[in-house]
N, CA, C, O and CB atoms as a CASP TS submission, in Angstrom:
PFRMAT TS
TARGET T0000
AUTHOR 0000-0000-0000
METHOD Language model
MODEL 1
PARENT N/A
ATOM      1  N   UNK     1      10.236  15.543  26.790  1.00  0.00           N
ATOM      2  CA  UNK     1       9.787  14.476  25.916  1.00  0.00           C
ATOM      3  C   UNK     1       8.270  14.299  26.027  1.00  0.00           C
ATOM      4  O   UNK     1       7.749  13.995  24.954  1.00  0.00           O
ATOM      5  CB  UNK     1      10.511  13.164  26.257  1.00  0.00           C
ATOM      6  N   UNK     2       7.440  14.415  27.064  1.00  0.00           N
ATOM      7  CA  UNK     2       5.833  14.317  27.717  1.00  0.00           C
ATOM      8  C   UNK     2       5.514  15.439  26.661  1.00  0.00           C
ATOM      9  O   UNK     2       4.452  15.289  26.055  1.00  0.00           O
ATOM     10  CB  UNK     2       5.459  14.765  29.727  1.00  0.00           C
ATOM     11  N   UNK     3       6.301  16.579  26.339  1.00  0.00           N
ATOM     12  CA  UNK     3       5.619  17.964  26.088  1.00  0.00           C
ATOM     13  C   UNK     3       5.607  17.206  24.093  1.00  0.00           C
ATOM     14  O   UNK     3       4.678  17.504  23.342  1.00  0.00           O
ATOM     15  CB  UNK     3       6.959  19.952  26.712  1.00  0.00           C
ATOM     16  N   UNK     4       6.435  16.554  23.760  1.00  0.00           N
ATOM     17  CA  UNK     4       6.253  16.407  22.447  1.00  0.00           C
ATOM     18  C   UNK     4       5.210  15.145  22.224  1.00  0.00           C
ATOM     19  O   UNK     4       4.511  15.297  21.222  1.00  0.00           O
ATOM     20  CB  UNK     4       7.661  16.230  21.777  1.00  0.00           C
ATOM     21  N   UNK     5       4.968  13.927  22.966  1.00  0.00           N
ATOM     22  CA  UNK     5       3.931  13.289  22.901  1.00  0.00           C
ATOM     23  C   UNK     5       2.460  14.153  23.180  1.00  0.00           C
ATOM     24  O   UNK     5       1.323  13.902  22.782  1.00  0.00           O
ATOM     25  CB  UNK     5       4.208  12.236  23.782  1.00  0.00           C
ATOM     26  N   UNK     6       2.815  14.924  23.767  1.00  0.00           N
ATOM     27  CA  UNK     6       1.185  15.587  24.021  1.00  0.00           C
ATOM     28  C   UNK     6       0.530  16.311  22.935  1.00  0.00           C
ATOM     29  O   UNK     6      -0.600  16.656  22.590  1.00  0.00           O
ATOM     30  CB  UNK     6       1.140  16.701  25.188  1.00  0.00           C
ATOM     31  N   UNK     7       1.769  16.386  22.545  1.00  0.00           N
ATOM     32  CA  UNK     7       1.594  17.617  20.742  1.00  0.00           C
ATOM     33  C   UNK     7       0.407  19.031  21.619  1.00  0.00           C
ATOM     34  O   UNK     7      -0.813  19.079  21.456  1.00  0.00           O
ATOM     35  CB  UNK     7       0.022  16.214  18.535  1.00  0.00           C
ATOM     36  N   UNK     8       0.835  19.540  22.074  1.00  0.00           N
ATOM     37  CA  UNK     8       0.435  20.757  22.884  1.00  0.00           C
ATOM     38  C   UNK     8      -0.830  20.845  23.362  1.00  0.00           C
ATOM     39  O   UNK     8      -1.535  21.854  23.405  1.00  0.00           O
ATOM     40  CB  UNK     8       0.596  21.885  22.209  1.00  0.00           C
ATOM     41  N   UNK     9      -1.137  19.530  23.789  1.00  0.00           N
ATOM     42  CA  UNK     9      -3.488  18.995  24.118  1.00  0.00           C
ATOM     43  C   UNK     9      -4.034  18.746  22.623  1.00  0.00           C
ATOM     44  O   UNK     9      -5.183  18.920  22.218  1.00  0.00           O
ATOM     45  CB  UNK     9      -5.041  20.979  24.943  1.00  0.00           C
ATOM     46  N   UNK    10      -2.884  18.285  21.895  1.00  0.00           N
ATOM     47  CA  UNK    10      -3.415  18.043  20.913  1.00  0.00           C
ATOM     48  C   UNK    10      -3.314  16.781  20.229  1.00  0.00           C
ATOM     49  O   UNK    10      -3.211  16.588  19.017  1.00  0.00           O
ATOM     50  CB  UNK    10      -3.144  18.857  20.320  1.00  0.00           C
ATOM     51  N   UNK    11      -3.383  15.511  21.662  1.00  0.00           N
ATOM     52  CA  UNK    11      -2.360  14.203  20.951  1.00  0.00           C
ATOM     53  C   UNK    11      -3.704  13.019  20.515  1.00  0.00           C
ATOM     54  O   UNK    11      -3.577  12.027  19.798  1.00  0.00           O
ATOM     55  CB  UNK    11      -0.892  13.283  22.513  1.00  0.00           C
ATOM     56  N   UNK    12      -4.954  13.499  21.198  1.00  0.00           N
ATOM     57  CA  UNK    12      -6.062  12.893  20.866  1.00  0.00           C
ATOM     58  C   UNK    12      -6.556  13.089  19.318  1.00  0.00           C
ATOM     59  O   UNK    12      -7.407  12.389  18.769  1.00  0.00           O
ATOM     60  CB  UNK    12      -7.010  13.347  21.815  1.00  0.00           C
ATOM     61  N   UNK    13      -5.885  14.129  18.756  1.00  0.00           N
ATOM     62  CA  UNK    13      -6.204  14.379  17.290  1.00  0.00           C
ATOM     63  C   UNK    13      -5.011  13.682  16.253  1.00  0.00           C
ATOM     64  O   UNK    13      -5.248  12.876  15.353  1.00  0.00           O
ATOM     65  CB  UNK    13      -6.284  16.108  17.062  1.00  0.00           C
ATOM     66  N   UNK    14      -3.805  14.170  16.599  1.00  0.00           N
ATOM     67  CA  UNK    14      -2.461  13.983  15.679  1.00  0.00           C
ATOM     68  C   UNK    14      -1.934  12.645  15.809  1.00  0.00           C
ATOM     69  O   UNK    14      -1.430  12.172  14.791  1.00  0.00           O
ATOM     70  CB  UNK    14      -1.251  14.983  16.077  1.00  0.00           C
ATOM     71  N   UNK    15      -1.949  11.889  16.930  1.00  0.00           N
ATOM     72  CA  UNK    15      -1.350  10.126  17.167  1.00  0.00           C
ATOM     73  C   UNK    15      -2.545   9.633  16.056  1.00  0.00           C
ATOM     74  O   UNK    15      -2.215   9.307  14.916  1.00  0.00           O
ATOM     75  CB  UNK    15      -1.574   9.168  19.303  1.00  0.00           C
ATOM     76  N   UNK    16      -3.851   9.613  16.466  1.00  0.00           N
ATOM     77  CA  UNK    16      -4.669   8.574  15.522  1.00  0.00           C
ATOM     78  C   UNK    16      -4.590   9.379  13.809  1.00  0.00           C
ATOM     79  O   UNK    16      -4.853   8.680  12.830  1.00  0.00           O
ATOM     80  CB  UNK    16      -6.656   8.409  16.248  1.00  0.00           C
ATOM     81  N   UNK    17      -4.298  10.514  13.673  1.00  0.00           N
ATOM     82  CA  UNK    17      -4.504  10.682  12.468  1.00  0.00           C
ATOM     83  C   UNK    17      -2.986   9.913  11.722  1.00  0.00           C
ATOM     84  O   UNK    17      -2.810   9.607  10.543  1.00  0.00           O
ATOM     85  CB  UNK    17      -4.828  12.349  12.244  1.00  0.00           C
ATOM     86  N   UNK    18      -2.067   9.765  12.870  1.00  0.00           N
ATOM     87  CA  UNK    18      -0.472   9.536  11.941  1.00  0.00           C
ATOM     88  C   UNK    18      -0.756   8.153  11.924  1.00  0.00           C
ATOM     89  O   UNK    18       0.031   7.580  11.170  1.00  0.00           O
ATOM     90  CB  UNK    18       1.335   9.984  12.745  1.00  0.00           C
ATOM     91  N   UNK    19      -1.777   7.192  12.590  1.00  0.00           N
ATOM     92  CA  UNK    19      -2.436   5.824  12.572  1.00  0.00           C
ATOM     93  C   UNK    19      -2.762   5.434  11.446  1.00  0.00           C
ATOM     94  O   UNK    19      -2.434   4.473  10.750  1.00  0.00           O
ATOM     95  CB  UNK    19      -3.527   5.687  13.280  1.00  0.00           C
ATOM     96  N   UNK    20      -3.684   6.569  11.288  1.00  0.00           N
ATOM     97  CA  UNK    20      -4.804   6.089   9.813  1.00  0.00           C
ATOM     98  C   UNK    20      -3.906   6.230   8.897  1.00  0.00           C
ATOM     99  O   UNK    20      -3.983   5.377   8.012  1.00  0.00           O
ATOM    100  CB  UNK    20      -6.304   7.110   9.312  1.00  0.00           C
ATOM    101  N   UNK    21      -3.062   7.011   8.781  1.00  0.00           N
ATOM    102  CA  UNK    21      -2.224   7.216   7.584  1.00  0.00           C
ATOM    103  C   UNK    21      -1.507   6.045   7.403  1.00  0.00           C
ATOM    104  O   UNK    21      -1.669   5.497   6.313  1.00  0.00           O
ATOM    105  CB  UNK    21      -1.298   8.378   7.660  1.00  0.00           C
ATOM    106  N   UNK    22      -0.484   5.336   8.480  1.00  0.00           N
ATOM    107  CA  UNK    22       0.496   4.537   8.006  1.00  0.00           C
ATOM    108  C   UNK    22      -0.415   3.270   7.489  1.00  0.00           C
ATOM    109  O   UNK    22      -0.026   2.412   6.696  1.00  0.00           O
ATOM    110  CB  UNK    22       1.655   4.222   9.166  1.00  0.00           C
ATOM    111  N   UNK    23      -1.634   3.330   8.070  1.00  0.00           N
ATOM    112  CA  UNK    23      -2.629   2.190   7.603  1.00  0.00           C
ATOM    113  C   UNK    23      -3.261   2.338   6.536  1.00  0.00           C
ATOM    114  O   UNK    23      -3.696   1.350   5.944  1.00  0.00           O
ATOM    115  CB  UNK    23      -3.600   1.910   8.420  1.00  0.00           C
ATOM    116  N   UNK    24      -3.418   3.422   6.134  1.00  0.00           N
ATOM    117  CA  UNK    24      -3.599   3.930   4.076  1.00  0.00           C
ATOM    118  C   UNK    24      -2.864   3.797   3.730  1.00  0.00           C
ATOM    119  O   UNK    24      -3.081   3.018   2.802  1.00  0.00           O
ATOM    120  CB  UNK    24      -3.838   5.208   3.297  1.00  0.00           C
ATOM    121  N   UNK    25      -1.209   4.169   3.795  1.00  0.00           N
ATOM    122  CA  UNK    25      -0.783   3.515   3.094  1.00  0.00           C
ATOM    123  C   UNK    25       0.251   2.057   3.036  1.00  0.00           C
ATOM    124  O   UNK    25       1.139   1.866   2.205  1.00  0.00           O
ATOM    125  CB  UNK    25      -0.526   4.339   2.696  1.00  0.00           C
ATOM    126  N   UNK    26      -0.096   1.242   4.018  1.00  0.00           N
ATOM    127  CA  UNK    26       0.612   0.244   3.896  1.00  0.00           C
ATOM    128  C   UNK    26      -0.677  -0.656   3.211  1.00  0.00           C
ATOM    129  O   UNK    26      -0.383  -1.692   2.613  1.00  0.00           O
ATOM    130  CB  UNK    26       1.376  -0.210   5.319  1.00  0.00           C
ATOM    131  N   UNK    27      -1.950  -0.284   3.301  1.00  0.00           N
ATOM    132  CA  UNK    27      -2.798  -0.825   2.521  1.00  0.00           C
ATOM    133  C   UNK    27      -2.541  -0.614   0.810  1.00  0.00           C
ATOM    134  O   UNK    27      -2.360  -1.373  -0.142  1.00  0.00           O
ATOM    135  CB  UNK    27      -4.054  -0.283   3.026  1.00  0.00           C
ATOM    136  N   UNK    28      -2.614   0.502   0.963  1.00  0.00           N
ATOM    137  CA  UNK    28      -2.176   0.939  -0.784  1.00  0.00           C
ATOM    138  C   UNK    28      -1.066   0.238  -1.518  1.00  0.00           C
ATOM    139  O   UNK    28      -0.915   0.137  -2.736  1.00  0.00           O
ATOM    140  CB  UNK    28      -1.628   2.509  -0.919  1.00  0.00           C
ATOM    141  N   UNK    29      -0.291  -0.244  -0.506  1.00  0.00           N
ATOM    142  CA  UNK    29       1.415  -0.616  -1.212  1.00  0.00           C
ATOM    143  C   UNK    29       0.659  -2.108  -1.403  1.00  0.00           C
ATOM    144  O   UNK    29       0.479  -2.576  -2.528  1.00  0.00           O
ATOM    145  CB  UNK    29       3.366  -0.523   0.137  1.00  0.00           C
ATOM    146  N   UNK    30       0.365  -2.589  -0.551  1.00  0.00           N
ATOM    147  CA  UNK    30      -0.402  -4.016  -0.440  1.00  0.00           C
ATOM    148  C   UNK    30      -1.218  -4.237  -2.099  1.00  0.00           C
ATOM    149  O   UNK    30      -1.027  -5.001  -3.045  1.00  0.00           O
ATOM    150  CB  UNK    30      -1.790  -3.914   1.099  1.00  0.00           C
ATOM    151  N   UNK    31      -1.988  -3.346  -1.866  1.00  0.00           N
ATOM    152  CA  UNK    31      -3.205  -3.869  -3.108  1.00  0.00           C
ATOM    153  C   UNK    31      -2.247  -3.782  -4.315  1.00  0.00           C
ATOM    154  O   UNK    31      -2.268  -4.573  -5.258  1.00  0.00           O
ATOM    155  CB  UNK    31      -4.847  -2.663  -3.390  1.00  0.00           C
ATOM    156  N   UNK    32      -1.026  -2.265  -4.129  1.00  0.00           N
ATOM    157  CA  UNK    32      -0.442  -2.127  -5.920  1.00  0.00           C
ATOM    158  C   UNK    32       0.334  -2.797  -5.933  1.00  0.00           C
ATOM    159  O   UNK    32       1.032  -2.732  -6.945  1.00  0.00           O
ATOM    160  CB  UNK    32       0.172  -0.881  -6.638  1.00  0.00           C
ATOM    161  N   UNK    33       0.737  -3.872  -4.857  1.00  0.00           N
ATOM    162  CA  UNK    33       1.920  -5.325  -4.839  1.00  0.00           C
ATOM    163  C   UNK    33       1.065  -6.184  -5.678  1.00  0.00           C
ATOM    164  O   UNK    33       1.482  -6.495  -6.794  1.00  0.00           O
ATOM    165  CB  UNK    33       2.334  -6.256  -3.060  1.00  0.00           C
ATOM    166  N   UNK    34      -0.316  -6.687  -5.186  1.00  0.00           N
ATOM    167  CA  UNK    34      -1.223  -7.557  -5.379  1.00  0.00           C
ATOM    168  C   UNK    34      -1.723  -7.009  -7.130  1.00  0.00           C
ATOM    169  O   UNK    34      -1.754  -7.874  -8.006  1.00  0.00           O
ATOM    170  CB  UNK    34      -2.418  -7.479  -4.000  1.00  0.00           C
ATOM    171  N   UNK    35      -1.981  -5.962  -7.377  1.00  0.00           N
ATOM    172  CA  UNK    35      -1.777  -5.732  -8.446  1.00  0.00           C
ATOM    173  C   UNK    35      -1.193  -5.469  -9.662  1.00  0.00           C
ATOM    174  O   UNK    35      -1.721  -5.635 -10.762  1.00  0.00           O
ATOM    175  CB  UNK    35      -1.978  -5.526  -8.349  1.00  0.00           C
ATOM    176  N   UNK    36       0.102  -4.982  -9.396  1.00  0.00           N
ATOM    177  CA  UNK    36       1.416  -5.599 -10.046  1.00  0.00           C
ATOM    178  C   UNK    36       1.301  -7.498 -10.227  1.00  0.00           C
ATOM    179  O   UNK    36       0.821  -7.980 -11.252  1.00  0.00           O
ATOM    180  CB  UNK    36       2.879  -5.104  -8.822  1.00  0.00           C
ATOM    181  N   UNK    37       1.644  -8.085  -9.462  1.00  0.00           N
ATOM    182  CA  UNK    37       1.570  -9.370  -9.766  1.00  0.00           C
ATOM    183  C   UNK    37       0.829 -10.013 -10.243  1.00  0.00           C
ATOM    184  O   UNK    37       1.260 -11.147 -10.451  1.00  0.00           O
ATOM    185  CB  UNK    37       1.685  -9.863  -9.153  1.00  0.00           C
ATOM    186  N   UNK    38      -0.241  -9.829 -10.573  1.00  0.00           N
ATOM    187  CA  UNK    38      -1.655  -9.925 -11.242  1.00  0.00           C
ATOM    188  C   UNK    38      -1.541  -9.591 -12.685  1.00  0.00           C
ATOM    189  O   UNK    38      -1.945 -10.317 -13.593  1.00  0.00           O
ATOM    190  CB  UNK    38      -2.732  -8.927 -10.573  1.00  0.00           C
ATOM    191  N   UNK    39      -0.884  -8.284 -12.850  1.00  0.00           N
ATOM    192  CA  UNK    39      -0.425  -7.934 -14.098  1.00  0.00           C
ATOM    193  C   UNK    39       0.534  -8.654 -14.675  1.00  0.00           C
ATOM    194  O   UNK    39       0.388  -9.032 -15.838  1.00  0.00           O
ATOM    195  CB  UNK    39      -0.041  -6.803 -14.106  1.00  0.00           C
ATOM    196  N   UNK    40       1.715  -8.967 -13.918  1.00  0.00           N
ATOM    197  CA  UNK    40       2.824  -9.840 -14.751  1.00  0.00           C
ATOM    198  C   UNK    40       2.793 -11.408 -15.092  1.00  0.00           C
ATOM    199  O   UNK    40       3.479 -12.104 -15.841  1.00  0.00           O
ATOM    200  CB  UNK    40       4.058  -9.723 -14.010  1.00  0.00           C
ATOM    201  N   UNK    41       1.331 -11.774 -13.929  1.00  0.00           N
ATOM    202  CA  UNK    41       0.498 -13.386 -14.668  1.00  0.00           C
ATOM    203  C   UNK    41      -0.152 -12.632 -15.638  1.00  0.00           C
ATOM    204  O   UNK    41       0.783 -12.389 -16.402  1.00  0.00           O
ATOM    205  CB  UNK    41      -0.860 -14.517 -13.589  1.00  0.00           C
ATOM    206  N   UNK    42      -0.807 -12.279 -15.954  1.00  0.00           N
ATOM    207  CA  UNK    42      -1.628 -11.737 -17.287  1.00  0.00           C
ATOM    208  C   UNK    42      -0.761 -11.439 -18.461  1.00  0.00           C
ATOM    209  O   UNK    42      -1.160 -11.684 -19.599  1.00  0.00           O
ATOM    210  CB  UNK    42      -2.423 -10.356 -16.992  1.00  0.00           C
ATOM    211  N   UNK    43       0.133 -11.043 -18.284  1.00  0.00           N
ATOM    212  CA  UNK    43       1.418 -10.490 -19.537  1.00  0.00           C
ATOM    213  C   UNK    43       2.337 -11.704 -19.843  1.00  0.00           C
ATOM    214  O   UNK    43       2.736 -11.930 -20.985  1.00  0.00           O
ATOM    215  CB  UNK    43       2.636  -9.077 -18.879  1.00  0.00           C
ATOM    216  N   UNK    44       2.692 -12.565 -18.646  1.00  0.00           N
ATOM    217  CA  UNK    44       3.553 -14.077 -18.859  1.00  0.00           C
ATOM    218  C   UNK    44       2.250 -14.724 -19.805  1.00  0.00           C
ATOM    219  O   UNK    44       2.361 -14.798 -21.029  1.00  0.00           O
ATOM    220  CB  UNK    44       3.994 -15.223 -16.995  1.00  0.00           C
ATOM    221  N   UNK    45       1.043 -15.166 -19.103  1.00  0.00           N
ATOM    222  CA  UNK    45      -0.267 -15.948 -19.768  1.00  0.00           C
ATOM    223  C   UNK    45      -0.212 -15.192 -21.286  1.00  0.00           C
ATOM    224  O   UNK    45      -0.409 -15.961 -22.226  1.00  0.00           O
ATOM    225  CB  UNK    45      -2.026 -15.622 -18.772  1.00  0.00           C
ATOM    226  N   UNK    46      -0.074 -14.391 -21.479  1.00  0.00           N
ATOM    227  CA  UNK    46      -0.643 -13.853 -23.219  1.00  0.00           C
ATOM    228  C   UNK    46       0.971 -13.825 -24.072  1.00  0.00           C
ATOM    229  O   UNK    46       1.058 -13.787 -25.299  1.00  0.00           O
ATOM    230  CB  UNK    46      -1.600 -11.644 -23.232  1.00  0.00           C
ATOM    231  N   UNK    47       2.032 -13.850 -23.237  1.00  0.00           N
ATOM    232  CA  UNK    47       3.156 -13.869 -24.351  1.00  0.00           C
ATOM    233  C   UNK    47       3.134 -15.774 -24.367  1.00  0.00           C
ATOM    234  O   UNK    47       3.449 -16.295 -25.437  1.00  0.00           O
ATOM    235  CB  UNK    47       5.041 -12.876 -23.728  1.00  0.00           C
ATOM    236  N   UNK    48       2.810 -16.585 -23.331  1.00  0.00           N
ATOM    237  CA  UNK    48       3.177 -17.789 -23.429  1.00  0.00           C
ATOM    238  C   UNK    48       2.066 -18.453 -24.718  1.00  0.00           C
ATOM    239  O   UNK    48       2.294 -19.446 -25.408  1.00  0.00           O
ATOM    240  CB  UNK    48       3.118 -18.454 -21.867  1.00  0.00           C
ATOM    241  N   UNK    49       0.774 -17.514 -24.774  1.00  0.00           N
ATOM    242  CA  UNK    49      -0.189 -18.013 -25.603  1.00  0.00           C
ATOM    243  C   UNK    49       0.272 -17.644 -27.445  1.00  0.00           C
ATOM    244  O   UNK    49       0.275 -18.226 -28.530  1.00  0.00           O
ATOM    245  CB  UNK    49      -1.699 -17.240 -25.004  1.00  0.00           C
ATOM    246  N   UNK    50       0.619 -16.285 -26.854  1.00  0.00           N
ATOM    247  CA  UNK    50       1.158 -15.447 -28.546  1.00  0.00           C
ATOM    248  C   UNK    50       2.315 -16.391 -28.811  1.00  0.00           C
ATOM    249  O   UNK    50       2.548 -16.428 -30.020  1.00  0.00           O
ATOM    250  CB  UNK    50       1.899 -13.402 -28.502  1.00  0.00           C
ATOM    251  N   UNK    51       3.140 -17.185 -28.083  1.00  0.00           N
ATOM    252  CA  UNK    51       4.566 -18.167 -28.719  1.00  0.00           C
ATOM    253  C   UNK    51       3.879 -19.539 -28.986  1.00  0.00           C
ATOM    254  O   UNK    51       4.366 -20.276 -29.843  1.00  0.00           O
ATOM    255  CB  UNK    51       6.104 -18.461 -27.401  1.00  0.00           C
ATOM    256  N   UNK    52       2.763 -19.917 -28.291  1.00  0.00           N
ATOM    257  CA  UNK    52       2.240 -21.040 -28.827  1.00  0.00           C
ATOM    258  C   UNK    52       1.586 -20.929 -30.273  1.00  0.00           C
ATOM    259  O   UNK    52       1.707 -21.806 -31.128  1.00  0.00           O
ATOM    260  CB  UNK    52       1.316 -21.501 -27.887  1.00  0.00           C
ATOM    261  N   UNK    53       1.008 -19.960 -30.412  1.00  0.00           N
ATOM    262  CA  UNK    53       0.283 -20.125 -32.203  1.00  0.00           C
ATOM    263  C   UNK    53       1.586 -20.100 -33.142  1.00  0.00           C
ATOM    264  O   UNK    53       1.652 -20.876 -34.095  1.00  0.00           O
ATOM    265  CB  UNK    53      -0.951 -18.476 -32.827  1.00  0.00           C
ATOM    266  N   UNK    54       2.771 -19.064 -32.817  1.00  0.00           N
ATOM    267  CA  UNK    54       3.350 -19.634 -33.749  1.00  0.00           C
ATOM    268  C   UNK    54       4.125 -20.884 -34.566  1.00  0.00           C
ATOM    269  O   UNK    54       4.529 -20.713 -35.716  1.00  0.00           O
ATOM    270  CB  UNK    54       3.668 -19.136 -33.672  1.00  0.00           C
TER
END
């Protein structure tokens, strides 16, 4: 199990790179959450405005 954490003298490279990753993308899911919802106030706001003129 030591021999697969070590990734063969290679754990100073491969642990922080599998770091940065889950942290790109749990950032990414974050912002296109935050942006999705942003979109569906903008689309509720313009159909609630388009039912008021008529």
């Amino acid at each position: 199990m030591n021999e697969f954490f070590a990734m063969g003298g290679y754990a100073a490279y491969v642990w922080p790179a599998y770091g940065v990753s889950i942290v790109a993308l749990i950032a990414v899911a974050i912002v296109s959450w935050r942006e999705m919802k942003r979109a569906e106030r903008l689309v509720d706001l313009s159909q609630k405005a388009e039912a008021s003129r008529r």
